[in-house]
Every structure is written in structure tokens, then in C-alpha cells.
C-alpha positions in Angstrom: 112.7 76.0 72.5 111.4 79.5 71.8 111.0 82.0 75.0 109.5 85.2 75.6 110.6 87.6 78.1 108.7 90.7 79.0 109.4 93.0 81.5 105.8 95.2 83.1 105.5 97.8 85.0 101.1 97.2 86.9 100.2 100.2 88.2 96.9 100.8 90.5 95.7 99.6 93.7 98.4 97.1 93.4 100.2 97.4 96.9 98.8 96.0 100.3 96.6 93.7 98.3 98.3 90.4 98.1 99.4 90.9 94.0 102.4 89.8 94.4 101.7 86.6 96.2 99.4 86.2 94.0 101.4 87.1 90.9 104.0 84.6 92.3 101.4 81.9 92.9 99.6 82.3 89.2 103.3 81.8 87.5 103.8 78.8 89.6 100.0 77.7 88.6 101.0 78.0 84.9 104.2 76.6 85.0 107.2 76.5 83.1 108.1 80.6 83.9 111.2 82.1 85.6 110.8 85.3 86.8 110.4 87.7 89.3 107.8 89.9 91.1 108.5 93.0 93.5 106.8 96.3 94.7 108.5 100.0 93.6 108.3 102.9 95.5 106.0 104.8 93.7 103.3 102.4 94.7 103.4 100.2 91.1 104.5 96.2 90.8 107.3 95.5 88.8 107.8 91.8 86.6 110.0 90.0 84.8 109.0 87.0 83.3 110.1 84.7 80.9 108.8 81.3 79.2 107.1 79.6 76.6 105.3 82.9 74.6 101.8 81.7 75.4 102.5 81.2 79.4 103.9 84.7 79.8 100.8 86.1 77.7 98.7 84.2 80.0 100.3 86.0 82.8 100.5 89.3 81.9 96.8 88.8 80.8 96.0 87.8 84.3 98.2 91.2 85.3 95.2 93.0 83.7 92.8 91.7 86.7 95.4 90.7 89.4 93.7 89.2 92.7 90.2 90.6 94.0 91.4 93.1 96.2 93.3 94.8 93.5 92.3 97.6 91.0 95.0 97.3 87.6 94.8 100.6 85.8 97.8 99.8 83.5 99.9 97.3 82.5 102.8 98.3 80.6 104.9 95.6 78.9 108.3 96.1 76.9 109.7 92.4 75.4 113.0 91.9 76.9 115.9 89.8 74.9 115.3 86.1 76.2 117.7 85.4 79.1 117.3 81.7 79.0 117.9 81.3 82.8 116.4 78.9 84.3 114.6 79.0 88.1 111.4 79.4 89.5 109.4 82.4 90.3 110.1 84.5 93.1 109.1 87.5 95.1 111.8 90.1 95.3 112.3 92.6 98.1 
């Protein structure tokens, strides 16, 4: 099976807003991605995600909006070498 892992960097009004609950909770909606979802210090959202090509471009498209509350300036991807690791998706502290 073919994967594609990409690794984001959201910045914005992207803290204090529920994104990555919500994050978590869209990959989960999807289905079929591993990954991980956790807050920097410098106020972005960090992500690593990897799956079936067009379920990560569905999430990192959904990145772009993020939940109602939140306001995405950027998204910045870089493609990662697929991991193959299997798991759900989680929140990371």
C-alpha cells in the first residue's frame, strides 16, 4: 500500500481554540491515519501524519480552515519518508 507522510508546521490563532482536539478528531473522522498533533511554544501547531496520500491531503486541506474559533494564516508542509507505523492519532504534550 502506498503512504504519505507529511510533517506541518499551522501557524495563527491556533492555540486556546480547540485545533488540536479537533485536528485529532478530523483524522479519526477520516480514518486510516497515524499521527500526531501538539502545540509549540511559539504559539504554532505542529503534525505529523501519515496514510493513504488522499487522507493526509484531506487533512492538511482541512489544516487550512481548522475549527471555527481558529484563524490559519499558514500551513507549511514538508513530505516526510513514509514511517509505516501503525497507530491511531493522538494528541501530544
Amino acid at each position: 500500500m502506498r503512504t504519505k507522510r507529511i510533517h506541518a508546521i499551522i501557524s495563527g490563532i491556533v492555540q486556546g481554540v480547540c485545533f488540536r482536539a479537533s485536528t485529532r478528531d478530523e483524522a479519526r473522522r477520516i480514518g486510516g491515519l497515524h499521527g500526531w498533533v501538539r502545540n509549540l511554544p511559539d504559539g504554532t501547531v505542529e503534525l505529523e501524519v501519515e496514510g493513504p496520500p488522499e487522507k493526509v491531503d484531506r487533512l492538511i486541506g482541512w489544516c487550512h480552515e481548522g475549527p471555527p474559533y481558529s484563524r490559519v494564516y499558514s500551513v507549511v508542509t514538508d513530505e516526510q519518508t513514509p514511517t509505516e507505523e501503525q497507530g491511531g492519532f493522538e494528541i501530544r504534550y
